[in-house]
C-alpha angles and dihedrals in degrees: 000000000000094000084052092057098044088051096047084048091052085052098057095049092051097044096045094075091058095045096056085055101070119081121216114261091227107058117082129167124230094255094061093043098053081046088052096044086051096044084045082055091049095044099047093048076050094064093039084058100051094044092054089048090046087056105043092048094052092050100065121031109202126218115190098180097054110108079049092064126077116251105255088235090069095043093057085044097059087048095052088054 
């Protein structure tokens, strides 16, 4: 019994530095919230732009090459012949 209540104080003492080193999750300053609100801004004009650019692109599919190409109608023409 007495060697159980040596180890658990050992323990204790070893365990308690590393436990006043964490800091509670809760707790912010105001300099990191204003720093979380403003990173929260940035990151939701993020997503609008990405989501314009998602939608205009899908709109209108561009084809460079096409005045290079042959029209299909005459393709179909020359096989026929």
């Amino acid at each position: 019994m007495k060697r159980l209540i040596i180890a658990t104080a050992l323990l204790a003492i070893l365990a308690a530095p590393a436990m006043a080193q964490r800091k509670p999750y809760s707790v912010m300053n105001e300099e990191e919230k204003a720093n979380y609100k403003a990173s929260e801004a940035v990151d939701k004009q993020y997503r609008n732009a990405l989501d314009r650019t998602r939608k205009d692109g899908a709109e209108a599919p561009v084809d460079p090459w096409a005045n290079l190409r042959a029209t299909r109608s005459t393709d179909s023409a020359k096989k026929k012949n």
